[in-house]
PAMARMAR-470513 format. One record per residue (C-alpha): residue number from 1; chain; x, y, z. Coordinates in Angstrom, 2 decimals. Example, Ala and Ser with C-alpha at 12.3 -4.5 7.8 and 13.67 -1.06 7.14 Angstrom:
# PAMARMAR-470513
(1; 'A'; (12.30; -4.50; 7.80))
(2; 'A'; (13.67; -1.06; 7.14))
//
This chain:
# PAMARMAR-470513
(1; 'A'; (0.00; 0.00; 0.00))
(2; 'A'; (1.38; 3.39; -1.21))
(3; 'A'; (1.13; 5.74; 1.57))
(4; 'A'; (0.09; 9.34; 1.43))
(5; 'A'; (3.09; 12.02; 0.92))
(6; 'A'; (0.92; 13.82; 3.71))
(7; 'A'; (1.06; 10.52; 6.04))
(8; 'A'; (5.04; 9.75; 5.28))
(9; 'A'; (5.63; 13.79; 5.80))
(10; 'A'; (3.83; 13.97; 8.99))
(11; 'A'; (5.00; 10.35; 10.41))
(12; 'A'; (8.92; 11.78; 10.01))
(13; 'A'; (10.71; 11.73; 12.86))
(14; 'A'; (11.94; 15.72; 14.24))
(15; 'A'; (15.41; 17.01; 12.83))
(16; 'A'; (18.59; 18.91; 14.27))
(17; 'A'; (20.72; 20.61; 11.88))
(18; 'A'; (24.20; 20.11; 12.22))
(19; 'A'; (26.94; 22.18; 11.10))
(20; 'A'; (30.50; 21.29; 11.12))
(21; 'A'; (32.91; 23.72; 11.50))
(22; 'A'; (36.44; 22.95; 11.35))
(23; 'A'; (39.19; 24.37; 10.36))
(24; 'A'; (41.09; 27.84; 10.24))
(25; 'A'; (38.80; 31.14; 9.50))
(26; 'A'; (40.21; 32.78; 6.30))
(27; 'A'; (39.20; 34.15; 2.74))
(28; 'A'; (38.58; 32.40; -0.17))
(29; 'A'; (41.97; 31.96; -1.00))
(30; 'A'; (42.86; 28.09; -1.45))
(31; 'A'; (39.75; 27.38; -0.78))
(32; 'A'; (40.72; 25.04; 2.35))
(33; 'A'; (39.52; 27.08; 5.23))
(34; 'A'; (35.82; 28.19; 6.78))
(35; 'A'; (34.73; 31.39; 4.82))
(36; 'A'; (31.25; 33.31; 4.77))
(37; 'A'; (31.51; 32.39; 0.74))
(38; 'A'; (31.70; 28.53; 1.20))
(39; 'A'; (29.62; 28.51; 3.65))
(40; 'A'; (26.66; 30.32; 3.17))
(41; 'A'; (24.28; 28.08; 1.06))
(42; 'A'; (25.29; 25.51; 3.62))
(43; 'A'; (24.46; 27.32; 6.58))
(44; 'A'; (20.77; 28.47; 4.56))
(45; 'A'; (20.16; 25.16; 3.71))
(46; 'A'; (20.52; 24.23; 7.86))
(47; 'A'; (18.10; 26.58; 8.57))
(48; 'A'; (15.65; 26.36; 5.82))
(49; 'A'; (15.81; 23.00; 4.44))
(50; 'A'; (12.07; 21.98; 6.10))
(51; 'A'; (11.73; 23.24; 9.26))
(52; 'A'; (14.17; 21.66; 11.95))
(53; 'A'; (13.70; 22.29; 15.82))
(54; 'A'; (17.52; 23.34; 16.12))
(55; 'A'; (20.77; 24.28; 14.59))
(56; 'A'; (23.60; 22.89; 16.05))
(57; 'A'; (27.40; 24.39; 15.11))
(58; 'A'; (29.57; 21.65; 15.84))
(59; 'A'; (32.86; 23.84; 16.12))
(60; 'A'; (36.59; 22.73; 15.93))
(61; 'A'; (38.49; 26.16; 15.47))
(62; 'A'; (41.29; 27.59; 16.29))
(63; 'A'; (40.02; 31.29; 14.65))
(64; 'A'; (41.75; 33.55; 11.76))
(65; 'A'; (40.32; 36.33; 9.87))
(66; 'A'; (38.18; 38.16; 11.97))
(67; 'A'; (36.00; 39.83; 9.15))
(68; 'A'; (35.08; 36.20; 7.95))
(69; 'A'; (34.47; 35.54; 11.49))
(70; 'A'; (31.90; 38.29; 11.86))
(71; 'A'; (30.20; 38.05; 8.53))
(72; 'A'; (29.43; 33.73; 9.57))
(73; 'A'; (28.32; 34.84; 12.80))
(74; 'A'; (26.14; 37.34; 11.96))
(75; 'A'; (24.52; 34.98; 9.04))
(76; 'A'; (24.24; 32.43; 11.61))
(77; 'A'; (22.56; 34.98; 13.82))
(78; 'A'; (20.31; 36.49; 10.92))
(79; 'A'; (18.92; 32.86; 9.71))
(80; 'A'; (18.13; 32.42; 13.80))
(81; 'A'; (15.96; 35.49; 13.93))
(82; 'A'; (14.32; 35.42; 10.96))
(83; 'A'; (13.32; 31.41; 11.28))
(84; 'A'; (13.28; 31.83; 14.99))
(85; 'A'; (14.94; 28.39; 15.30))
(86; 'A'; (17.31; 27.78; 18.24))
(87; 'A'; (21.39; 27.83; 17.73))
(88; 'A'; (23.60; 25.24; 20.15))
(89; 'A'; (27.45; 25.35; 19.87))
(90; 'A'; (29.51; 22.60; 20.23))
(91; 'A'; (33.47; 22.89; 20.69))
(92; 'A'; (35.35; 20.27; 20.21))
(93; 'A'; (38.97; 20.59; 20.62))
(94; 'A'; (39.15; 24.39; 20.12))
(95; 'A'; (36.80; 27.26; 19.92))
(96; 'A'; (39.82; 30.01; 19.98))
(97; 'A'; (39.74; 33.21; 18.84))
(98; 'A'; (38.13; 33.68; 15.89))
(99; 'A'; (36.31; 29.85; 16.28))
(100; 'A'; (34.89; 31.72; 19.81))
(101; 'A'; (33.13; 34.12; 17.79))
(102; 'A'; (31.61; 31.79; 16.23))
(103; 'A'; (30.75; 30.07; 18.69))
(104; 'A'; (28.95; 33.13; 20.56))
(105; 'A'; (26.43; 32.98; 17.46))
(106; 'A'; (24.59; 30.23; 19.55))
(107; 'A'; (22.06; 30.84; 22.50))
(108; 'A'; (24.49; 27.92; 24.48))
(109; 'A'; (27.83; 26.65; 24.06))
(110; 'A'; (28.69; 23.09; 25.67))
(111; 'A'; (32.23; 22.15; 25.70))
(112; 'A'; (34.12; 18.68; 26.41))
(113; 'A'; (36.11; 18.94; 29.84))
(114; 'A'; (39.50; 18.92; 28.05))
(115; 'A'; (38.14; 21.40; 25.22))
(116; 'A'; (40.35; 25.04; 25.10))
(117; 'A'; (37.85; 27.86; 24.74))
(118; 'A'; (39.15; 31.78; 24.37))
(119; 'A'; (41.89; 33.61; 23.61))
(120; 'A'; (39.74; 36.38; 22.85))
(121; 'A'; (42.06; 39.26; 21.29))
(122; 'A'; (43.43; 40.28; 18.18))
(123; 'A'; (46.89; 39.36; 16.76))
(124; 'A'; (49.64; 40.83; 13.93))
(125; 'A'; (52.91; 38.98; 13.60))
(126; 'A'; (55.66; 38.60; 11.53))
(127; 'A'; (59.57; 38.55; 11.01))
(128; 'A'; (62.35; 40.66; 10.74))
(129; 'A'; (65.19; 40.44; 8.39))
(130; 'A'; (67.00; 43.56; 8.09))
(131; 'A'; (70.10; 42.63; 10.41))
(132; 'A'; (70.31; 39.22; 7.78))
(133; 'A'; (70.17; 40.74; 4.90))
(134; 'A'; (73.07; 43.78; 6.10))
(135; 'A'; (74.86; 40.57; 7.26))
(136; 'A'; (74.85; 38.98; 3.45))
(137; 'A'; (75.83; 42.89; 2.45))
(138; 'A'; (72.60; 42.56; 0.62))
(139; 'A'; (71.24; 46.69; 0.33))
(140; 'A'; (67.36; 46.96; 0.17))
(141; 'A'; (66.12; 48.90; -2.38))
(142; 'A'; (62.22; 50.37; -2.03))
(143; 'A'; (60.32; 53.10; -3.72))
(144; 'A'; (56.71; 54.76; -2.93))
(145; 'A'; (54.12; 56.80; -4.07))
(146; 'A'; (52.94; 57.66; -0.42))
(147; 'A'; (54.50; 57.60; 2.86))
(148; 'A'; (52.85; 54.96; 4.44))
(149; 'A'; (53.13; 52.71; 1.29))
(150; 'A'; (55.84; 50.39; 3.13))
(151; 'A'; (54.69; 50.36; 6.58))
(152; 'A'; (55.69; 47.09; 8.39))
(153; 'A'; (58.34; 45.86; 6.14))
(154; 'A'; (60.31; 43.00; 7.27))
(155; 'A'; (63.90; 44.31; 5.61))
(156; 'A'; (63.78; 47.24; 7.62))
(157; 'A'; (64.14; 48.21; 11.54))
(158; 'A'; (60.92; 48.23; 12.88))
(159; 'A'; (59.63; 52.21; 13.16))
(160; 'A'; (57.35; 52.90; 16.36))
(161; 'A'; (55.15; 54.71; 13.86))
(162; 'A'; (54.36; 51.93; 11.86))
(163; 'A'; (53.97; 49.83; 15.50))
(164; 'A'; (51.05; 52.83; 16.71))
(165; 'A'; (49.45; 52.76; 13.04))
(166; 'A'; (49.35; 49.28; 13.40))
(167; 'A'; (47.90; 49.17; 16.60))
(168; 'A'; (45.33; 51.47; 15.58))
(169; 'A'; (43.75; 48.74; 13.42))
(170; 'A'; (44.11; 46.34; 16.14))
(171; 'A'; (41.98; 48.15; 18.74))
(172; 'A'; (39.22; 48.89; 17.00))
(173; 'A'; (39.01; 45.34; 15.88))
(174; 'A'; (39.43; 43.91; 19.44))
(175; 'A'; (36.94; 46.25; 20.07))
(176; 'A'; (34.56; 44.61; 17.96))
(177; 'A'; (35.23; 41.23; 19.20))
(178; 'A'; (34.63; 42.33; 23.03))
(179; 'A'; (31.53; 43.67; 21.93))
(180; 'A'; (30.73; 40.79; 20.30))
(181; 'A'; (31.11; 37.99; 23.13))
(182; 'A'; (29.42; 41.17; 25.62))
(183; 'A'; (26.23; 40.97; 23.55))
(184; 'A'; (25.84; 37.06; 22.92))
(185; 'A'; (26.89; 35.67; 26.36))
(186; 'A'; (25.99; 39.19; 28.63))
(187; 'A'; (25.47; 38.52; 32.34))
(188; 'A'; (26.46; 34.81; 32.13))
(189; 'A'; (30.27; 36.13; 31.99))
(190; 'A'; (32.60; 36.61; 35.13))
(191; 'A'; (32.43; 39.74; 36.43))
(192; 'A'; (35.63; 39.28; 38.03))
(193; 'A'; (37.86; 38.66; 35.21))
(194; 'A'; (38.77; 40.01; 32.74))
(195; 'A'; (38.14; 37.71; 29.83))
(196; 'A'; (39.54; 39.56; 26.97))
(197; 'A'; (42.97; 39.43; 27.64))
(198; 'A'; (43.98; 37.05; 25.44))
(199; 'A'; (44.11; 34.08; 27.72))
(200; 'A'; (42.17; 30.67; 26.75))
(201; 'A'; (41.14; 28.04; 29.38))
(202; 'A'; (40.04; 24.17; 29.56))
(203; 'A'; (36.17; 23.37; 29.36))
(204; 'A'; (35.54; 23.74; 32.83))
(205; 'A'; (37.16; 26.34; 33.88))
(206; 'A'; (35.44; 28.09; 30.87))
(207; 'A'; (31.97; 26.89; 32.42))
(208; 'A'; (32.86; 28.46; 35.53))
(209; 'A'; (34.10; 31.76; 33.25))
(210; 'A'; (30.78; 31.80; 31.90))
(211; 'A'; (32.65; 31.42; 28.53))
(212; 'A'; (30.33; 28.12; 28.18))
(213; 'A'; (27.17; 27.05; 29.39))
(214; 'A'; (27.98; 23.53; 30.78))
(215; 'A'; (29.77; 19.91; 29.77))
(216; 'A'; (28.09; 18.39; 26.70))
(217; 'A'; (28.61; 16.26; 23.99))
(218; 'A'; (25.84; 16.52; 21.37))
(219; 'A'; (23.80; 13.83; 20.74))
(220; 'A'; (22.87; 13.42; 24.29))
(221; 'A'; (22.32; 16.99; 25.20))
(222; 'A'; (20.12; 17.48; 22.06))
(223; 'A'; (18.17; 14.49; 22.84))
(224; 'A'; (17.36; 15.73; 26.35))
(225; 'A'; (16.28; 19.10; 24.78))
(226; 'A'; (14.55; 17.43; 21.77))
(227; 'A'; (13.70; 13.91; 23.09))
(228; 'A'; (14.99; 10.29; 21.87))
(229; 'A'; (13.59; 10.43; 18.33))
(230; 'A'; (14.68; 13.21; 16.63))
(231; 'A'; (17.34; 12.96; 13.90))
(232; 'A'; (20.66; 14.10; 12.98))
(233; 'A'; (20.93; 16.00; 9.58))
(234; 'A'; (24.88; 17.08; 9.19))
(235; 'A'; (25.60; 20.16; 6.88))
(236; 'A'; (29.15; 20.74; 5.59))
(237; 'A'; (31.21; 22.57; 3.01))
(238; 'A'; (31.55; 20.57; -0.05))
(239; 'A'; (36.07; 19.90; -1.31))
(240; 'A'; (36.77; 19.86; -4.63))
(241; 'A'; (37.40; 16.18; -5.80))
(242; 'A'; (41.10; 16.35; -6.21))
(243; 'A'; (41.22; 17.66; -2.13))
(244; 'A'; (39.04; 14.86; -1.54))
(245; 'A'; (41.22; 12.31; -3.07))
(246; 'A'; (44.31; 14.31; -1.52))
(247; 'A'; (45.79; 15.02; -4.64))
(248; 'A'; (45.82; 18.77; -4.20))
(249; 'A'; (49.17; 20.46; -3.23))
(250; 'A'; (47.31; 23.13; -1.86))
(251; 'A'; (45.65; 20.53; 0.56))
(252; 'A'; (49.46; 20.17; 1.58))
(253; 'A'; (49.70; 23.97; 2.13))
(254; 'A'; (46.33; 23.95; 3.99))
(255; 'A'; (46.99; 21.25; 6.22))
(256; 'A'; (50.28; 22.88; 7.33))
(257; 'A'; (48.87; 25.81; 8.30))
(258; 'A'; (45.94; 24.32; 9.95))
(259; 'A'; (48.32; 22.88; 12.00))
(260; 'A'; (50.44; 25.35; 13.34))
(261; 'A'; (47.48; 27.13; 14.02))
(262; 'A'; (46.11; 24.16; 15.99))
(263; 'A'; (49.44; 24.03; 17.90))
(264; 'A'; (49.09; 26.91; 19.60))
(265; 'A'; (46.45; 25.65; 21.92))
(266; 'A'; (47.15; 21.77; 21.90))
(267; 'A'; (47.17; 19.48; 24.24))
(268; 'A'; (47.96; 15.84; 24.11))
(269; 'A'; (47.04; 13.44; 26.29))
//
């Protein structure tokens, strides 16, 4: 007996939409990290594909670009609002930096005990070669239309003006990203510490930070919300078929810098 589309539509079980992200924050580029480009239709088709009772972000992060950062977030935040669906983050290893930010797009975050959470702040670095190249009697040769045109560059002594201009852009930024966390998570943060610093900490200590909401792994914390039945439908960025079969050299590139990124707050057990 063929049953009714009506019958088979109504006798589905409920849906969570789940999207994965993982990796470093950046522009198009390579196309190997999370960007708002990649990721939009994914992240519309989470919220409008049907009507699920929740989004979950399952987040493994350890941040980058901050403007790609923002413009997920705030899609994430838009699609919330306008389908008034509920957003729960989940960090995995890391939600650092920029992968915090996206993590504050959810109404909770739960964390794993031995998950790194923070390291809100805002970061420029670099190198400095002028005192190898004078070594190598190597003379650096540079010309401008503008003043400013060569600000930071690594053959020549750092200049405390191009340090101030640089922090200039910093602030302003870091700005943004306090204001950011101050909005999303408000009254549940410690108002004893300052969180912005920099500094990341393990799960619980973030709990305790009000960084995160609790311990939680996702399928059982989204089958307490949303009961035993519902179902799991995971959203992610499509690879190109040659990253897929790791035949890319920029794959090589990626992973690399994934990596050292990831290094910075890794633990081992």
């Amino acid at each position: 007996m063929r049953i009714p589309v009506v019958s088979r539509l109504l006798s589905r079980k409920p849906r969570v939409a789940v999207i994965r992200l993982s990796g470093t924050i950046g522009g198009a580029g390579r196309g190997g990290g999370l960007n708002d480009a990649a990721l939009a239709p994914v992240i519309e088709r989470a919220f409008r594909r049907g009507k699920p009772l929740a989004v979950a972000l399952v987040i493994n992060s350890p941040g980058g670009s901050p403007v790609q950062s923002s413009l997920i977030a705030a899609r994430i935040r838009r699609l919330a609002d306008e389908t008034d669906i509920p957003v729960h983050a989940f960090v995995e290893d890391v939600a650092a930096s920029g992968g915090y930010w996206l993590a504050c797009a959810a109404d909770d975050i739960w964390a794993d005990e031995s998950s790194i959470l923070g390291s809100i702040g805002v970061i420029s670095a670099g190198f400095g070669f002028d005192q190898l190249i004078q070594r190598w009697g190597i003379e650096r040769r540079v010309h401008t239309a503008g003043t400013s045109k060569s600000t930071l560059d690594p053959f020549r002594p750092q200049d405390p003006d191009d340090v101030a201009r640089l922090h200039t852009i910093l602030e302003p930024i870091h700005q943004a990203f306090k204001d950011h966390v101050r909005a999303r998570r408000g009254t549940r943060l410690a108002p004893d510490r300052d969180l912005f610093t920099g500094e990341f900490w393990a799960g619980l200590e973030s709990v305790r930070l009000g960084l995160a909401d609790g311990i939680g792994h996702p399928v059982p914390r989204l089958k307490a919300l949303y009961g035993d039945k519902i179902r799991f439908e995971v959203h992610g960025m499509r690879r190109p078929l040659l990253r897929r079969l790791g035949l890319s050299a920029d794959l090589l590139m990626d992973a690399a810098e994934d990596r050292a990124a990831f290094q910075r707050f890794g633990t081992r057990g």
